[in-house]
C-alpha positions as a LaTeX table, in Angstrom:
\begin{tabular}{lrrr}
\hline
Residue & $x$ (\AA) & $y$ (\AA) & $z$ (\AA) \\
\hline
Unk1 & 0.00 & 0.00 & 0.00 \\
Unk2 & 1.15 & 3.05 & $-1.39$ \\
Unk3 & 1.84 & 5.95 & 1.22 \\
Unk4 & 0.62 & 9.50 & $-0.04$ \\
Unk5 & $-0.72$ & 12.98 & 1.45 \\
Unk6 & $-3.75$ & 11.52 & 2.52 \\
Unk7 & $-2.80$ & 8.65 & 4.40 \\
Unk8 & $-0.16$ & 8.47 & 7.12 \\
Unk9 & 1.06 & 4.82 & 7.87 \\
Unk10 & 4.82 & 5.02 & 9.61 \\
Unk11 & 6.34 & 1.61 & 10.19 \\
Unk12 & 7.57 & 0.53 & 13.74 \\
Unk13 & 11.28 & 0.52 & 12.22 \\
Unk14 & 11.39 & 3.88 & 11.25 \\
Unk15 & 9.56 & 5.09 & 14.76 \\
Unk16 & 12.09 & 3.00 & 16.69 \\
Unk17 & 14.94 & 4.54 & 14.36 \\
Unk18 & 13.59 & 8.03 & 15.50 \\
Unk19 & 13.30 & 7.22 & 19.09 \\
Unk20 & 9.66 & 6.96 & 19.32 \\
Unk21 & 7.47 & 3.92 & 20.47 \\
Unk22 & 4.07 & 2.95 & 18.58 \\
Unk23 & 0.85 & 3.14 & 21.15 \\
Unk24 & $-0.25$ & 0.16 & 19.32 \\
Unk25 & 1.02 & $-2.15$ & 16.27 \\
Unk26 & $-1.56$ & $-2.42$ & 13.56 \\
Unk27 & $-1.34$ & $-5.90$ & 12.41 \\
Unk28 & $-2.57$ & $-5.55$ & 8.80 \\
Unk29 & $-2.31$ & $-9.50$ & 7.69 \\
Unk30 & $-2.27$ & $-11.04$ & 4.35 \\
Unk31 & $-5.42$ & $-9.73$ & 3.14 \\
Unk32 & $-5.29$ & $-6.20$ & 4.12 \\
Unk33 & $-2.24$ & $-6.32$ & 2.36 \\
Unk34 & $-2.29$ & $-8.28$ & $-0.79$ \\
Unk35 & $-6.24$ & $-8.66$ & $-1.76$ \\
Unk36 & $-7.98$ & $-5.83$ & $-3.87$ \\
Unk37 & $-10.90$ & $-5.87$ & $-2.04$ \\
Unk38 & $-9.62$ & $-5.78$ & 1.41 \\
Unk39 & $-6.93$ & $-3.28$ & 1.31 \\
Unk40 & $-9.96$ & $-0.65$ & 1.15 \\
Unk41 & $-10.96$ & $-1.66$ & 4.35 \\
Unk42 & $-6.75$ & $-1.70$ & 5.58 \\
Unk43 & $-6.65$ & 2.46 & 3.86 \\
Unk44 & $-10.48$ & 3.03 & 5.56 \\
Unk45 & $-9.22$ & 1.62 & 9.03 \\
Unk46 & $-5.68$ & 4.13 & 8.95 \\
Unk47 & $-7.73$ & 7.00 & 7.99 \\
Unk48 & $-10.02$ & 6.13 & 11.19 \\
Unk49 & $-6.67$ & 6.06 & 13.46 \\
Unk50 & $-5.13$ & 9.26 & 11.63 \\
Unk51 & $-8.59$ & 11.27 & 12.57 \\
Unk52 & $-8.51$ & 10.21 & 16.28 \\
Unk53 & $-4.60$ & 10.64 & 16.41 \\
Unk54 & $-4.07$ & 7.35 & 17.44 \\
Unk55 & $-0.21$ & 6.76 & 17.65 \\
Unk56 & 0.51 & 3.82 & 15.50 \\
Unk57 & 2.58 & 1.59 & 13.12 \\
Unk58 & 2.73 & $-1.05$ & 10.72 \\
Unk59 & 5.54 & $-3.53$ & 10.34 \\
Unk60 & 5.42 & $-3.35$ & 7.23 \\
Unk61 & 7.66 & $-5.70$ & 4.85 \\
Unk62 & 8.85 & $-7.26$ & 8.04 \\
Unk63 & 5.15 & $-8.60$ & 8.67 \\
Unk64 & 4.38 & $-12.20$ & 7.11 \\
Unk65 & 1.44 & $-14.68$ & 7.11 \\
Unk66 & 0.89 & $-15.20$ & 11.17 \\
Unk67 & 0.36 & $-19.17$ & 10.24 \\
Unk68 & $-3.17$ & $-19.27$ & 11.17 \\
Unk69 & $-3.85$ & $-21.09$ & 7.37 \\
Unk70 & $-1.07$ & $-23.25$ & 7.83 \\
Unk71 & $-2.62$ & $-24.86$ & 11.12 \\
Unk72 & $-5.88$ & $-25.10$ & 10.19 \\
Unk73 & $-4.55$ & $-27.23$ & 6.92 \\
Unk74 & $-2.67$ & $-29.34$ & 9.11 \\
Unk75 & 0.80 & $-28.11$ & 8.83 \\
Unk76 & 2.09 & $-27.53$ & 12.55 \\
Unk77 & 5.51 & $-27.22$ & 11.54 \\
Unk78 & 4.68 & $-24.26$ & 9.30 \\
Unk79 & 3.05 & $-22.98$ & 11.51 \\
Unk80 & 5.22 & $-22.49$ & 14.52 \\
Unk81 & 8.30 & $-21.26$ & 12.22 \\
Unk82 & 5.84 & $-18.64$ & 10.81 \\
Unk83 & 4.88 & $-17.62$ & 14.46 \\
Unk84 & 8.02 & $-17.95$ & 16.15 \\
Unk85 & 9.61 & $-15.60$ & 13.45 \\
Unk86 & 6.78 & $-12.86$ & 14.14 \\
Unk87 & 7.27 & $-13.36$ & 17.50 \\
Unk88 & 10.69 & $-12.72$ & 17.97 \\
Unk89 & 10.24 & $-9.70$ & 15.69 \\
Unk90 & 7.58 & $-7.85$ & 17.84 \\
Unk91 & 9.75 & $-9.15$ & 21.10 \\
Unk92 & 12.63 & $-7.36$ & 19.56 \\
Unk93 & 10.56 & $-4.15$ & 19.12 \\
Unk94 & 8.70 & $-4.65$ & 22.53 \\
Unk95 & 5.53 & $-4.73$ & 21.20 \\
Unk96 & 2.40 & $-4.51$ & 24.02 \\
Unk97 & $-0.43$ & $-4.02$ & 22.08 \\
Unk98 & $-2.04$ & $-5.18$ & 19.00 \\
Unk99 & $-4.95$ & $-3.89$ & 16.54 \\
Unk100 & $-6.26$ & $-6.59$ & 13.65 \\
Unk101 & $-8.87$ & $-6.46$ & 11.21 \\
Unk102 & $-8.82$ & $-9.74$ & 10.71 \\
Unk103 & $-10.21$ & $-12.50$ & 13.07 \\
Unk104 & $-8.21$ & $-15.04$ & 12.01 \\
Unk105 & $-5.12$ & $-13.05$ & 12.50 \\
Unk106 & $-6.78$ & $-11.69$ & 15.86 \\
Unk107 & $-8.19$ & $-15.10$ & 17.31 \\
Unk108 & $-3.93$ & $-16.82$ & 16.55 \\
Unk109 & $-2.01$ & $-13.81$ & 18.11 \\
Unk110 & $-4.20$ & $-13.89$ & 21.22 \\
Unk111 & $-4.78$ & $-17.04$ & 21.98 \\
Unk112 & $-2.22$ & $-19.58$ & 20.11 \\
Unk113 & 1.06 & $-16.95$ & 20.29 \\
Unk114 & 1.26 & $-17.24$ & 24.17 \\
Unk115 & 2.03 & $-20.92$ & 24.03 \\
Unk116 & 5.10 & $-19.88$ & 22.20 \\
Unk117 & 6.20 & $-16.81$ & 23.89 \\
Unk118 & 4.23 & $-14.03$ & 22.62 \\
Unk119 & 2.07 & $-12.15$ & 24.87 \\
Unk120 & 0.22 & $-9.15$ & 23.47 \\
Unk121 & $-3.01$ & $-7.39$ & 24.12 \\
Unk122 & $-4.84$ & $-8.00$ & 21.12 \\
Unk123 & $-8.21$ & $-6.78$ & 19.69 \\
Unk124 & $-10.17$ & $-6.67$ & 16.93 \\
Unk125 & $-10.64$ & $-3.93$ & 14.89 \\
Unk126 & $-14.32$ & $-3.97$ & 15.38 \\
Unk127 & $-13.12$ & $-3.81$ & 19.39 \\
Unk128 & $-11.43$ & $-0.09$ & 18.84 \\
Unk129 & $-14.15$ & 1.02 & 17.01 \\
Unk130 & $-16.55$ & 0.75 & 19.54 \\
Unk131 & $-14.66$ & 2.02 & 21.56 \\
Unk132 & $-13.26$ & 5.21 & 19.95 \\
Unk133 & $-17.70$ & 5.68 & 19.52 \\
Unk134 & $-17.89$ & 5.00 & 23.13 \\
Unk135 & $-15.10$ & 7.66 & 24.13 \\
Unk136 & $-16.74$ & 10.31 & 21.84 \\
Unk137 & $-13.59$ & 10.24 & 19.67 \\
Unk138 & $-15.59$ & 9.12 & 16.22 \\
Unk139 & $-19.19$ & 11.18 & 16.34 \\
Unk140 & $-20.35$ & 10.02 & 12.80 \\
Unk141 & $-22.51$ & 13.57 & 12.39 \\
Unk142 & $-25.97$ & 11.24 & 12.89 \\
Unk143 & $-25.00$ & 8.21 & 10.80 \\
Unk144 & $-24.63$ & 9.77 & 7.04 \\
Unk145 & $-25.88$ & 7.78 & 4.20 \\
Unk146 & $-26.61$ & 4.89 & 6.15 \\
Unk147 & $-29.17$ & 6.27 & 8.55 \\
Unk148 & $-32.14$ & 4.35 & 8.81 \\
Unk149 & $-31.03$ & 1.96 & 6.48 \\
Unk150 & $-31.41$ & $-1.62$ & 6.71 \\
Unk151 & $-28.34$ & $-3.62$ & 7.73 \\
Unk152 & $-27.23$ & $-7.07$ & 8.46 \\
Unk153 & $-24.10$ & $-8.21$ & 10.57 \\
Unk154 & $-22.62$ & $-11.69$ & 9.43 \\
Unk155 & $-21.02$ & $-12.89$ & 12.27 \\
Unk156 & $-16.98$ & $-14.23$ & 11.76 \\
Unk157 & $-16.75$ & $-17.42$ & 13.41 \\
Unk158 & $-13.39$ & $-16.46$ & 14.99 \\
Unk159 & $-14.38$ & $-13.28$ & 16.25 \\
Unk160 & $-18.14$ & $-14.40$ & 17.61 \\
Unk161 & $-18.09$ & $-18.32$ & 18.52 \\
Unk162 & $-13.98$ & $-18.08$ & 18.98 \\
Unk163 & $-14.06$ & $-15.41$ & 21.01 \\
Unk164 & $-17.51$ & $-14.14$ & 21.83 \\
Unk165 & $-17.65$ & $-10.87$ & 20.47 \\
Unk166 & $-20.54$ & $-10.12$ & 19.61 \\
Unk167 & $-21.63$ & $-6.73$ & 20.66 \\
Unk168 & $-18.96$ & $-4.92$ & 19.55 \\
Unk169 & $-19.50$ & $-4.75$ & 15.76 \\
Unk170 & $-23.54$ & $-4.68$ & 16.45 \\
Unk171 & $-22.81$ & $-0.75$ & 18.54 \\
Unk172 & $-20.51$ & 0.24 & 15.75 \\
Unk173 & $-23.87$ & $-0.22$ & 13.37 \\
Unk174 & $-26.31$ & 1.08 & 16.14 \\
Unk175 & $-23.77$ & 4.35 & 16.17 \\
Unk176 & $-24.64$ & 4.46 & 12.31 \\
Unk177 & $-28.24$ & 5.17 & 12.96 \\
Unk178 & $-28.85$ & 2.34 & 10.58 \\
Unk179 & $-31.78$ & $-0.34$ & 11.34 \\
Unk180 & $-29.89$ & $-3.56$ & 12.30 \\
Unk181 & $-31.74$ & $-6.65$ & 11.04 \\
Unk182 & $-30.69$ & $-10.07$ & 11.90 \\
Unk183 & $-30.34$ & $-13.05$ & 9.79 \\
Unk184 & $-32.23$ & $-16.45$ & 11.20 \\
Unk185 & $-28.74$ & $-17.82$ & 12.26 \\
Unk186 & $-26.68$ & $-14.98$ & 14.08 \\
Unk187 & $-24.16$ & $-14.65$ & 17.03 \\
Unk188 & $-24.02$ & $-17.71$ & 18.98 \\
Unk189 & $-25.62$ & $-19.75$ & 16.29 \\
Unk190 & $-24.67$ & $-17.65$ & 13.54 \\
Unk191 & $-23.53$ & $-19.71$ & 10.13 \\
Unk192 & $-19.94$ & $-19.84$ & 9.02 \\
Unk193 & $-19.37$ & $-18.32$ & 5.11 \\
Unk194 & $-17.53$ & $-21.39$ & 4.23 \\
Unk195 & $-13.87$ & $-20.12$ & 4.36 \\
Unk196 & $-12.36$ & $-20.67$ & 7.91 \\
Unk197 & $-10.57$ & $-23.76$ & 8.83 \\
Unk198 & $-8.53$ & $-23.36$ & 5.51 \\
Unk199 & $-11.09$ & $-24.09$ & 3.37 \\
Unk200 & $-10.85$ & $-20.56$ & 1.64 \\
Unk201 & $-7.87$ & $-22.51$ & 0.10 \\
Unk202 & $-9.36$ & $-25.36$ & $-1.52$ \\
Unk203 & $-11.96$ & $-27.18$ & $-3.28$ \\
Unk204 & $-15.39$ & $-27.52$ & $-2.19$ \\
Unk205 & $-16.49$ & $-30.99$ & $-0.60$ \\
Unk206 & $-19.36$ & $-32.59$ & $-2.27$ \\
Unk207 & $-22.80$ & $-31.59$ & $-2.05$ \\
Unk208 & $-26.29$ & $-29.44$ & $-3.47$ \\
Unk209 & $-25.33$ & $-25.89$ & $-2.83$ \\
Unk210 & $-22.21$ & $-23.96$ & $-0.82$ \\
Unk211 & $-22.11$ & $-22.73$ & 2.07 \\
Unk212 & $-21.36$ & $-19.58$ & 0.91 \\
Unk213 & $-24.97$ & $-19.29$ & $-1.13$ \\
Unk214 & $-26.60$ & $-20.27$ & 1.69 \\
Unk215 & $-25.53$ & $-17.74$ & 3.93 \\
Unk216 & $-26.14$ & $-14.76$ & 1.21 \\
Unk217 & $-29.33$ & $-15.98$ & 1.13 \\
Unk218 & $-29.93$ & $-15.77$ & 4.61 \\
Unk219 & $-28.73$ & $-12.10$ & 4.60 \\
Unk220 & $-30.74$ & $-11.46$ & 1.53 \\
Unk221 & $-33.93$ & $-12.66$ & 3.17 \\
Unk222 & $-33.46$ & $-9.76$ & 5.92 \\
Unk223 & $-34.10$ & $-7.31$ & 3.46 \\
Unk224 & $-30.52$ & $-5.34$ & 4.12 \\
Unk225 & $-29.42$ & $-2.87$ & 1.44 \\
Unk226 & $-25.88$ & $-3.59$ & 3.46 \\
Unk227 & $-24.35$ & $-6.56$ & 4.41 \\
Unk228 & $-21.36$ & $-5.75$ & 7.05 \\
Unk229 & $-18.48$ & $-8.03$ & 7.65 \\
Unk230 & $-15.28$ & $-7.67$ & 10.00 \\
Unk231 & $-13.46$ & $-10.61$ & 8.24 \\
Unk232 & $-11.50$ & $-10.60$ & 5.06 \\
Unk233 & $-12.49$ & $-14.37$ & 4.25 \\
Unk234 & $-16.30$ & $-13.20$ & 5.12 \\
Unk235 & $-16.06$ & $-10.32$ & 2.88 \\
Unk236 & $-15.09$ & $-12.41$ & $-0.17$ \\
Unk237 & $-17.35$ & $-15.26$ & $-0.10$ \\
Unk238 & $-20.32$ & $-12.77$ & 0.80 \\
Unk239 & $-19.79$ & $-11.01$ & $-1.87$ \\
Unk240 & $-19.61$ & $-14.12$ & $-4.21$ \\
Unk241 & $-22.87$ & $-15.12$ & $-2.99$ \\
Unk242 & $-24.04$ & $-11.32$ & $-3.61$ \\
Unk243 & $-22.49$ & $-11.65$ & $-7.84$ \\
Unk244 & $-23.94$ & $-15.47$ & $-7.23$ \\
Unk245 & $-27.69$ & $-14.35$ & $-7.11$ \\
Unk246 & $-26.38$ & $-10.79$ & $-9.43$ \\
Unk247 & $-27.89$ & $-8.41$ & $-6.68$ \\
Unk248 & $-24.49$ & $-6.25$ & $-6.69$ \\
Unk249 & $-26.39$ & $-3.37$ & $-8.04$ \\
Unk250 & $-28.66$ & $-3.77$ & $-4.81$ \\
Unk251 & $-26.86$ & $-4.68$ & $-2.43$ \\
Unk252 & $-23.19$ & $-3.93$ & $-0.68$ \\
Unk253 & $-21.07$ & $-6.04$ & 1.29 \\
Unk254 & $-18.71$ & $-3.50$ & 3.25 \\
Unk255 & $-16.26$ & $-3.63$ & 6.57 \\
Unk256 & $-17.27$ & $-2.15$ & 9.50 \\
Unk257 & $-14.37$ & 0.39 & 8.90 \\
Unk258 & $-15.49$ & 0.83 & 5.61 \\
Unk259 & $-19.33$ & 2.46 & 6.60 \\
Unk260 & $-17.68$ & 4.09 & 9.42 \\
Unk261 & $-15.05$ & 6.26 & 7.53 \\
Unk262 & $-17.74$ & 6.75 & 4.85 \\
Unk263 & $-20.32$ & 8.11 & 7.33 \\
Unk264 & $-16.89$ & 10.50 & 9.00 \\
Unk265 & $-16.52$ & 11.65 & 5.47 \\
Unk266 & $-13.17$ & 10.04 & 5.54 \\
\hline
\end{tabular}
Protein backbone atom coordinates (compact mmCIF):
# COMPACT_ATOMS: atom_id res chain seq x y z
CA UNK A 1 0.00 0.00 0.00
CA UNK A 2 1.15 3.05 -1.39
CA UNK A 3 1.84 5.95 1.22
CA UNK A 4 0.62 9.50 -0.04
CA UNK A 5 -0.72 12.98 1.45
CA UNK A 6 -3.75 11.52 2.52
CA UNK A 7 -2.80 8.65 4.40
CA UNK A 8 -0.16 8.47 7.12
CA UNK A 9 1.06 4.82 7.87
CA UNK A 10 4.82 5.02 9.61
CA UNK A 11 6.34 1.61 10.19
CA UNK A 12 7.57 0.53 13.74
CA UNK A 13 11.28 0.52 12.22
CA UNK A 14 11.39 3.88 11.25
CA UNK A 15 9.56 5.09 14.76
CA UNK A 16 12.09 3.00 16.69
CA UNK A 17 14.94 4.54 14.36
CA UNK A 18 13.59 8.03 15.50
CA UNK A 19 13.30 7.22 19.09
CA UNK A 20 9.66 6.96 19.32
CA UNK A 21 7.47 3.92 20.47
CA UNK A 22 4.07 2.95 18.58
CA UNK A 23 0.85 3.14 21.15
CA UNK A 24 -0.25 0.16 19.32
CA UNK A 25 1.02 -2.15 16.27
CA UNK A 26 -1.56 -2.42 13.56
CA UNK A 27 -1.34 -5.90 12.41
CA UNK A 28 -2.57 -5.55 8.80
CA UNK A 29 -2.31 -9.50 7.69
CA UNK A 30 -2.27 -11.04 4.35
CA UNK A 31 -5.42 -9.73 3.14
CA UNK A 32 -5.29 -6.20 4.12
CA UNK A 33 -2.24 -6.32 2.36
CA UNK A 34 -2.29 -8.28 -0.79
CA UNK A 35 -6.24 -8.66 -1.76
CA UNK A 36 -7.98 -5.83 -3.87
CA UNK A 37 -10.90 -5.87 -2.04
CA UNK A 38 -9.62 -5.78 1.41
CA UNK A 39 -6.93 -3.28 1.31
CA UNK A 40 -9.96 -0.65 1.15
CA UNK A 41 -10.96 -1.66 4.35
CA UNK A 42 -6.75 -1.70 5.58
CA UNK A 43 -6.65 2.46 3.86
CA UNK A 44 -10.48 3.03 5.56
CA UNK A 45 -9.22 1.62 9.03
CA UNK A 46 -5.68 4.13 8.95
CA UNK A 47 -7.73 7.00 7.99
CA UNK A 48 -10.02 6.13 11.19
CA UNK A 49 -6.67 6.06 13.46
CA UNK A 50 -5.13 9.26 11.63
CA UNK A 51 -8.59 11.27 12.57
CA UNK A 52 -8.51 10.21 16.28
CA UNK A 53 -4.60 10.64 16.41
CA UNK A 54 -4.07 7.35 17.44
CA UNK A 55 -0.21 6.76 17.65
CA UNK A 56 0.51 3.82 15.50
CA UNK A 57 2.58 1.59 13.12
CA UNK A 58 2.73 -1.05 10.72
CA UNK A 59 5.54 -3.53 10.34
CA UNK A 60 5.42 -3.35 7.23
CA UNK A 61 7.66 -5.70 4.85
CA UNK A 62 8.85 -7.26 8.04
CA UNK A 63 5.15 -8.60 8.67
CA UNK A 64 4.38 -12.20 7.11
CA UNK A 65 1.44 -14.68 7.11
CA UNK A 66 0.89 -15.20 11.17
CA UNK A 67 0.36 -19.17 10.24
CA UNK A 68 -3.17 -19.27 11.17
CA UNK A 69 -3.85 -21.09 7.37
CA UNK A 70 -1.07 -23.25 7.83
CA UNK A 71 -2.62 -24.86 11.12
CA UNK A 72 -5.88 -25.10 10.19
CA UNK A 73 -4.55 -27.23 6.92
CA UNK A 74 -2.67 -29.34 9.11
CA UNK A 75 0.80 -28.11 8.83
CA UNK A 76 2.09 -27.53 12.55
CA UNK A 77 5.51 -27.22 11.54
CA UNK A 78 4.68 -24.26 9.30
CA UNK A 79 3.05 -22.98 11.51
CA UNK A 80 5.22 -22.49 14.52
CA UNK A 81 8.30 -21.26 12.22
CA UNK A 82 5.84 -18.64 10.81
CA UNK A 83 4.88 -17.62 14.46
CA UNK A 84 8.02 -17.95 16.15
CA UNK A 85 9.61 -15.60 13.45
CA UNK A 86 6.78 -12.86 14.14
CA UNK A 87 7.27 -13.36 17.50
CA UNK A 88 10.69 -12.72 17.97
CA UNK A 89 10.24 -9.70 15.69
CA UNK A 90 7.58 -7.85 17.84
CA UNK A 91 9.75 -9.15 21.10
CA UNK A 92 12.63 -7.36 19.56
CA UNK A 93 10.56 -4.15 19.12
CA UNK A 94 8.70 -4.65 22.53
CA UNK A 95 5.53 -4.73 21.20
CA UNK A 96 2.40 -4.51 24.02
CA UNK A 97 -0.43 -4.02 22.08
CA UNK A 98 -2.04 -5.18 19.00
CA UNK A 99 -4.95 -3.89 16.54
CA UNK A 100 -6.26 -6.59 13.65
CA UNK A 101 -8.87 -6.46 11.21
CA UNK A 102 -8.82 -9.74 10.71
CA UNK A 103 -10.21 -12.50 13.07
CA UNK A 104 -8.21 -15.04 12.01
CA UNK A 105 -5.12 -13.05 12.50
CA UNK A 106 -6.78 -11.69 15.86
CA UNK A 107 -8.19 -15.10 17.31
CA UNK A 108 -3.93 -16.82 16.55
CA UNK A 109 -2.01 -13.81 18.11
CA UNK A 110 -4.20 -13.89 21.22
CA UNK A 111 -4.78 -17.04 21.98
CA UNK A 112 -2.22 -19.58 20.11
CA UNK A 113 1.06 -16.95 20.29
CA UNK A 114 1.26 -17.24 24.17
CA UNK A 115 2.03 -20.92 24.03
CA UNK A 116 5.10 -19.88 22.20
CA UNK A 117 6.20 -16.81 23.89
CA UNK A 118 4.23 -14.03 22.62
CA UNK A 119 2.07 -12.15 24.87
CA UNK A 120 0.22 -9.15 23.47
CA UNK A 121 -3.01 -7.39 24.12
CA UNK A 122 -4.84 -8.00 21.12
CA UNK A 123 -8.21 -6.78 19.69
CA UNK A 124 -10.17 -6.67 16.93
CA UNK A 125 -10.64 -3.93 14.89
CA UNK A 126 -14.32 -3.97 15.38
CA UNK A 127 -13.12 -3.81 19.39
CA UNK A 128 -11.43 -0.09 18.84
CA UNK A 129 -14.15 1.02 17.01
CA UNK A 130 -16.55 0.75 19.54
CA UNK A 131 -14.66 2.02 21.56
CA UNK A 132 -13.26 5.21 19.95
CA UNK A 133 -17.70 5.68 19.52
CA UNK A 134 -17.89 5.00 23.13
CA UNK A 135 -15.10 7.66 24.13
CA UNK A 136 -16.74 10.31 21.84
CA UNK A 137 -13.59 10.24 19.67
CA UNK A 138 -15.59 9.12 16.22
CA UNK A 139 -19.19 11.18 16.34
CA UNK A 140 -20.35 10.02 12.80
CA UNK A 141 -22.51 13.57 12.39
CA UNK A 142 -25.97 11.24 12.89
CA UNK A 143 -25.00 8.21 10.80
CA UNK A 144 -24.63 9.77 7.04
CA UNK A 145 -25.88 7.78 4.20
CA UNK A 146 -26.61 4.89 6.15
CA UNK A 147 -29.17 6.27 8.55
CA UNK A 148 -32.14 4.35 8.81
CA UNK A 149 -31.03 1.96 6.48
CA UNK A 150 -31.41 -1.62 6.71
CA UNK A 151 -28.34 -3.62 7.73
CA UNK A 152 -27.23 -7.07 8.46
CA UNK A 153 -24.10 -8.21 10.57
CA UNK A 154 -22.62 -11.69 9.43
CA UNK A 155 -21.02 -12.89 12.27
CA UNK A 156 -16.98 -14.23 11.76
CA UNK A 157 -16.75 -17.42 13.41
CA UNK A 158 -13.39 -16.46 14.99
CA UNK A 159 -14.38 -13.28 16.25
CA UNK A 160 -18.14 -14.40 17.61
CA UNK A 161 -18.09 -18.32 18.52
CA UNK A 162 -13.98 -18.08 18.98
CA UNK A 163 -14.06 -15.41 21.01
CA UNK A 164 -17.51 -14.14 21.83
CA UNK A 165 -17.65 -10.87 20.47
CA UNK A 166 -20.54 -10.12 19.61
CA UNK A 167 -21.63 -6.73 20.66
CA UNK A 168 -18.96 -4.92 19.55
CA UNK A 169 -19.50 -4.75 15.76
CA UNK A 170 -23.54 -4.68 16.45
CA UNK A 171 -22.81 -0.75 18.54
CA UNK A 172 -20.51 0.24 15.75
CA UNK A 173 -23.87 -0.22 13.37
CA UNK A 174 -26.31 1.08 16.14
CA UNK A 175 -23.77 4.35 16.17
CA UNK A 176 -24.64 4.46 12.31
CA UNK A 177 -28.24 5.17 12.96
CA UNK A 178 -28.85 2.34 10.58
CA UNK A 179 -31.78 -0.34 11.34
CA UNK A 180 -29.89 -3.56 12.30
CA UNK A 181 -31.74 -6.65 11.04
CA UNK A 182 -30.69 -10.07 11.90
CA UNK A 183 -30.34 -13.05 9.79
CA UNK A 184 -32.23 -16.45 11.20
CA UNK A 185 -28.74 -17.82 12.26
CA UNK A 186 -26.68 -14.98 14.08
CA UNK A 187 -24.16 -14.65 17.03
CA UNK A 188 -24.02 -17.71 18.98
CA UNK A 189 -25.62 -19.75 16.29
CA UNK A 190 -24.67 -17.65 13.54
CA UNK A 191 -23.53 -19.71 10.13
CA UNK A 192 -19.94 -19.84 9.02
CA UNK A 193 -19.37 -18.32 5.11
CA UNK A 194 -17.53 -21.39 4.23
CA UNK A 195 -13.87 -20.12 4.36
CA UNK A 196 -12.36 -20.67 7.91
CA UNK A 197 -10.57 -23.76 8.83
CA UNK A 198 -8.53 -23.36 5.51
CA UNK A 199 -11.09 -24.09 3.37
CA UNK A 200 -10.85 -20.56 1.64
CA UNK A 201 -7.87 -22.51 0.10
CA UNK A 202 -9.36 -25.36 -1.52
CA UNK A 203 -11.96 -27.18 -3.28
CA UNK A 204 -15.39 -27.52 -2.19
CA UNK A 205 -16.49 -30.99 -0.60
CA UNK A 206 -19.36 -32.59 -2.27
CA UNK A 207 -22.80 -31.59 -2.05
CA UNK A 208 -26.29 -29.44 -3.47
CA UNK A 209 -25.33 -25.89 -2.83
CA UNK A 210 -22.21 -23.96 -0.82
CA UNK A 211 -22.11 -22.73 2.07
CA UNK A 212 -21.36 -19.58 0.91
CA UNK A 213 -24.97 -19.29 -1.13
CA UNK A 214 -26.60 -20.27 1.69
CA UNK A 215 -25.53 -17.74 3.93
CA UNK A 216 -26.14 -14.76 1.21
CA UNK A 217 -29.33 -15.98 1.13
CA UNK A 218 -29.93 -15.77 4.61
CA UNK A 219 -28.73 -12.10 4.60
CA UNK A 220 -30.74 -11.46 1.53
CA UNK A 221 -33.93 -12.66 3.17
CA UNK A 222 -33.46 -9.76 5.92
CA UNK A 223 -34.10 -7.31 3.46
CA UNK A 224 -30.52 -5.34 4.12
CA UNK A 225 -29.42 -2.87 1.44
CA UNK A 226 -25.88 -3.59 3.46
CA UNK A 227 -24.35 -6.56 4.41
CA UNK A 228 -21.36 -5.75 7.05
CA UNK A 229 -18.48 -8.03 7.65
CA UNK A 230 -15.28 -7.67 10.00
CA UNK A 231 -13.46 -10.61 8.24
CA UNK A 232 -11.50 -10.60 5.06
CA UNK A 233 -12.49 -14.37 4.25
CA UNK A 234 -16.30 -13.20 5.12
CA UNK A 235 -16.06 -10.32 2.88
CA UNK A 236 -15.09 -12.41 -0.17
CA UNK A 237 -17.35 -15.26 -0.10
CA UNK A 238 -20.32 -12.77 0.80
CA UNK A 239 -19.79 -11.01 -1.87
CA UNK A 240 -19.61 -14.12 -4.21
CA UNK A 241 -22.87 -15.12 -2.99
CA UNK A 242 -24.04 -11.32 -3.61
CA UNK A 243 -22.49 -11.65 -7.84
CA UNK A 244 -23.94 -15.47 -7.23
CA UNK A 245 -27.69 -14.35 -7.11
CA UNK A 246 -26.38 -10.79 -9.43
CA UNK A 247 -27.89 -8.41 -6.68
CA UNK A 248 -24.49 -6.25 -6.69
CA UNK A 249 -26.39 -3.37 -8.04
CA UNK A 250 -28.66 -3.77 -4.81
CA UNK A 251 -26.86 -4.68 -2.43
CA UNK A 252 -23.19 -3.93 -0.68
CA UNK A 253 -21.07 -6.04 1.29
CA UNK A 254 -18.71 -3.50 3.25
CA UNK A 255 -16.26 -3.63 6.57
CA UNK A 256 -17.27 -2.15 9.50
CA UNK A 257 -14.37 0.39 8.90
CA UNK A 258 -15.49 0.83 5.61
CA UNK A 259 -19.33 2.46 6.60
CA UNK A 260 -17.68 4.09 9.42
CA UNK A 261 -15.05 6.26 7.53
CA UNK A 262 -17.74 6.75 4.85
CA UNK A 263 -20.32 8.11 7.33
CA UNK A 264 -16.89 10.50 9.00
CA UNK A 265 -16.52 11.65 5.47
CA UNK A 266 -13.17 10.04 5.54
Amino acid sequence: MSENTEIKIPTVADMVAAGEVPEILFWVGCAGSYDDRYKAVTKAFVKILNKVGIKFAVLGPEETCTGDPARRAGNEFLFQMQAMANIQLMNSYEIKKIVTACPHCFNTIKNEYPDLGGNYDVIHHSQMLQELINDGKLTLKGGGEFKGKKITFHDSCYLGRANNVYEAPREVLEALDAELVEMKRCKTKGLCCGAGGAQMFKDAEPGNKEINIERTEEALETGAKVIAAACPFCMTMMSDGVKNKEKESEVKVKDLAELIAEAEGL
